[in-house]
C-alpha positions, 0 to 999 in steps of 0.5 A: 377326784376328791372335789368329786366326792360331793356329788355321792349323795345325788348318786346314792339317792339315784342308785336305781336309775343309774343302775338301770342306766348301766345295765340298759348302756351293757345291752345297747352295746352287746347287741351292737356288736351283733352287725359285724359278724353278719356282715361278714357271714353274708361276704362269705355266703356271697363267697361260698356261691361264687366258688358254687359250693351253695345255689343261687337260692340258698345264697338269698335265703342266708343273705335275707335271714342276715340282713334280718338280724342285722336291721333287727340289732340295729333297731334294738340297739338303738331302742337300748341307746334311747332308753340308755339316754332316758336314764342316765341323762335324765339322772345327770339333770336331777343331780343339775337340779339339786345342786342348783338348790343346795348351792342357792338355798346355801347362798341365802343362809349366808350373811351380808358379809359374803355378799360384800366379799363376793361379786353378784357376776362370780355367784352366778357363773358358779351356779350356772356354767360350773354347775354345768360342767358337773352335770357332764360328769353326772351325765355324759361321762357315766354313759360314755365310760360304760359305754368303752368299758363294754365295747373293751371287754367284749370287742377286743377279746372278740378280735383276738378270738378270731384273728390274733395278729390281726387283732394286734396290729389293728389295736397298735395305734389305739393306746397312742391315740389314747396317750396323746389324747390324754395329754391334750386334755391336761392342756385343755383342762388348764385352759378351760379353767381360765376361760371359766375364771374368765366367764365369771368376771365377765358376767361381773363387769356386764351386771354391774354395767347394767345396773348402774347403766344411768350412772353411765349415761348421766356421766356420758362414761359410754367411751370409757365402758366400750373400750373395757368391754373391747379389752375383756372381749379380746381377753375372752377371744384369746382365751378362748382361741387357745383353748380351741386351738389345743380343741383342733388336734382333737379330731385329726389326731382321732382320724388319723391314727383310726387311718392308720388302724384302718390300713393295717387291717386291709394291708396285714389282713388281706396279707394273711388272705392271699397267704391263705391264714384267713380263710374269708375276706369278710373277716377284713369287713368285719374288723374294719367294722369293729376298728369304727367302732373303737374309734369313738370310746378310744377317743373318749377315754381322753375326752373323759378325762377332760370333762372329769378334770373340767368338773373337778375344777368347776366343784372346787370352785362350787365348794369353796362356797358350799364350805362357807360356814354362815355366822349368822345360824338358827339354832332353835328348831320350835318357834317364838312368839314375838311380842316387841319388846327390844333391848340393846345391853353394853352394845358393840358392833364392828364390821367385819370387812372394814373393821369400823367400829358402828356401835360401841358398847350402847344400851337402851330399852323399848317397850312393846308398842313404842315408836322410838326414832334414831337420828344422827349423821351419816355413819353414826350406826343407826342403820346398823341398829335396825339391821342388828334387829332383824339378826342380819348381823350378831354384835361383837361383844354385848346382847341384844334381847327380843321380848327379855330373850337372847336374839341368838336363841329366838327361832330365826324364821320367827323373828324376821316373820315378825318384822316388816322392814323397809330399807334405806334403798327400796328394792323392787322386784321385776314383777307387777306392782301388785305382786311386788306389794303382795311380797309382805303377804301372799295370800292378799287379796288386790282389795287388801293390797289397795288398801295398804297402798292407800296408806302408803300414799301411792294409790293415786299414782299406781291408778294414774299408770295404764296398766294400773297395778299390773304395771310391769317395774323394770330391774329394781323397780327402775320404772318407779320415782324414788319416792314411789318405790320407797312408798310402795315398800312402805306399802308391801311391809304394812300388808305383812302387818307384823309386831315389829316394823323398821323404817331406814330413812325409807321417806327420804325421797318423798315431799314434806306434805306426803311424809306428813299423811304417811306418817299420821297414817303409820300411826294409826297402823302401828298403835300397838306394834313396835315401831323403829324410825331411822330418820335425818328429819325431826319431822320423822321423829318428832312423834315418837314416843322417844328419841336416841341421837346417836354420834360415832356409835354411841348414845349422845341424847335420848328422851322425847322432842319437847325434852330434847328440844329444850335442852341444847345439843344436836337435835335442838340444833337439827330441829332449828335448822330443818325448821327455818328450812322450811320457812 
């Protein structure tokens, strides 16, 4: 259980109501155990005016006052096990919720390299089925381990109290059932954990098949997705058959050795009665009674172990995440100003997954309210840059500096609040488009965020939609053209008017004509904030105050377009290219 010894702390910080919990469990048990001595006390006062030793009357008086105390602990007894549920279930849901939180707000420290290691499917089932299976050993298993330590120290001392060898006899097939309960745990427990691997990778295949769902039909691939989902699906069905095959002994195996219980009590009980070693028959009632009783915690023993061994499973698969330390920390505590000054010394950066070089050993310098455009071809690592920035990566050798200070020791939160970033591929949330627009800025008014979409030239097309900006986007704004949603992003990152914008070939979807009133519109927005262009078009680029051509990681020009323009290289070539382009 030692994965276990996580979930200390949700129960330390729920001490009371746990302890509560049990004491409540104790009481609900105790007065369960009122009923069989009643019963067989009213058998005996039947049994007494049978042999005429008390009235007609008498026997009435003695029965109503029994059946009284028995309805009367049934009732508190079931008053206790509401109450019992109300505590330590609810505790068991807390300790869900919590965990829910650590493991999410875990998942968003950590950085980008996690994401590209780990499936979006995995993530979820961990933080969903697993987390599930651990809220049962929170929960259920507390409760029903109190509830057969209870009915153990109590029950059985009772039974041997009142008939020794019956008491034997009843109990012979309990520790067997318990044994051979055990034992299928252990199987089941190996099994569920195959159908919680399985779980993960079906969740993976499903997300990505919904995601990429244009994909498949633009390459008619549905065949080829059905027939996978028909394997997966009868991977699924053979997983899960053999863990309900080993599920089915679970019940006849209960009922058959409480049979045998069951037998032993009536066949040695009414034995010891014709023999004359019991003096009542409600003593054989009561122990069939008490034999019922132990049926479920007998049962349960074995179940406990399974949902232990299942939550231990499902925790270590947990932790291993919740282990992951993030490289990317925010060790300074005080916030920073942020003004915009930017430089990159002796620059080098590799990714680690893939182990290319995107930046080797680059400097350069861009002062507070600058507008500097990065060209290149693909993979040159102007992306990388941008990213380098907003401190979603930290280099592998060199510094980048914010304002003259060390990125690593600016406050994290401080820095990304000054940054207004537009990705390469615009992501949208499956929400309206005025609280997508509102994501740069919460406390916006529509008025505000009208304004912002005007700029971004996407005001006309939101108004044209029915619904206007309460137009509802799909998953990852999949209602949207390319363009609108790159314009849309454009939209929610001036909204949070910040020191710092970074645009990553975020006009790559949209016309010449709009790209132009964008741009001249981001100028005039962007006067005194400091500006980052990644851009494949000269016409992006050409009004910025400088230019860095990247190639392969490194620097190949740098100055402004009349500069670069009049000397050969690439952006000359670039420049002329896109211009008869054009023509």
């Amino acid at each position: 259980m030692k994965e276990l010894k996580h979930l200390n702390k949700y129960f330390k910080k729920y001490w009371f109501k746990l302890l509560l919990g049990i004491l409540i469990t104790i009481i609900a048990r105790v007065f369960s155990l009122i009923m069989p001595s009643y019963v067989n006390k009213s058998i005996q006062a039947i049994e007494q005016f049978m042999a005429k030793n008390i009235s007609m009357d008498q026997a009435k008086e003695f029965l109503f006052q029994y059946i009284l105390i028995i309805v009367g602990a049934a009732i508190l007894s079931g008053l206790f096990t509401f109450l019992m549920r109300q505590t330590i279930i609810n505790v068991s849901r807390y300790i869900e919720y919590d965990l829910k939180n650590e493991v999410f707000d875990h998942y968003q420290i950590l950085n980008l390299n996690f994401y590209k290691k780990n499936r979006i499917g995995d993530l979820m089932n961990r933080i969903s089925e697993d987390i599930n299976q651990v809220r049962m050993y929170g929960g259920p298993a507390i409760m029903y381990g109190i509830q057969t330590l209870t009915l153990f120290v109590c029950l059985i001392p009772l039974m041997f109290i009142k008939a020794p060898t019956l008491a034997a006899y009843t109990l012979l097939p309990l520790p067997i059932l318990s044994v051979l309960i055990y034992q299928i745990s252990r199987i089941i427990h190996t099994r569920s954990t195959k159908v919680q691997e399985f779980l993960s990778t079906l969740s993976t295949f499903t997300q990505e098949s919904f995601s990429g769902v244009a994909v498949i039909k633009a390459y008619s691939l549905e065949p080829k997705i059905n027939a996978e989902i028909q394997d997966l699906a009868q991977e699924g069905k053979d997983t899960s058959m053999d863990l309900a095959k080993v599920n089915a002994w679970f019940f006849p195996l209960m009922i058959l050795l409480i049979g045998i219980s069951n037998i032993f009590v009536i066949y040695i009980g009414g034995k010891q009665y014709i023999n004359g070693e019991i003096t009542s028959i409600g003593i054989i009632a009561e122990f069939i009674l008490y034999v019922n009783m132990l049926t479920w915690p007998v049962a349960v023993v074995g179940w406990l172990t399974s949902i232990v061994q299942r939550a231990e499973a499902s925790q270590k698969r947990i932790n291993e995440f919740l282990k992951v330390e993030p490289s990317i920390k925010n060790e300074v505590t005080q916030t920073t100003p942020i003004k915009g000054n930017i430089e990159f010394r002796n620059v080098t950066f590799t990714y680690e997954d893939t182990n290319i070089t995107a930046l080797d050993n680059i400097s350069f310098k861009i002062d507070a309210g600058q507008t500097v455009a990065f060209l290149g071809k693909t993979g040159s690592g102007k992306s990388t840059i941008l990213d380098m920035v907003a401190r979603l990566y930290d280099a592998t050798s060199g510094e980048v500096l914010i304002d003259g200070t060390p990125i690593q020791k600016l406050n994290l939160n401080s820095l990304r609040s000054a940054i207004g970033a537009v990705p390469q591929d615009a992501f949208l949330f499956s929400d309206t488009i005025e609280n997508n627009i509102r994501f740069g800025d919460e406390t916006a008014t529509l008025e505000e965020i009208k304004e912002v979409a005007k700029k971004a030239v996407v005001h006309k097309n939101i108004e044209g939609f029915s619904k206007k900006y309460n137009t509802v986007l799909g998953e990852r704004g999949i209602t949207l053209s390319g363009g609108q949603k790159q314009r849309v992003s454009i939209a929610r990152a001036l909204l949070k008017n910040p020191r710092i914008y970074l645009f990553d070939d975020c006009l790559s979807a949209v016309d010449t004509e709009t790209e132009e009133e964008i741009l001249n519109n981001l100028k005039q927005l962007s006067e005194d904030k400091t500006t980052l262009i990644v851009s494949h078009r000269v016409s992006s680029a050409k009004n910025a105050d400088k230019i860095i051509v990247l190639e392969n990681g490194k620097i190949i020009q740098e100055g402004t377009h009349e500069e670069l323009n009049n000397v050969d290289g690439y952006y000359k070539e670039l420049y002329l290219s896109q211009l008869s382009e054009k023509e």
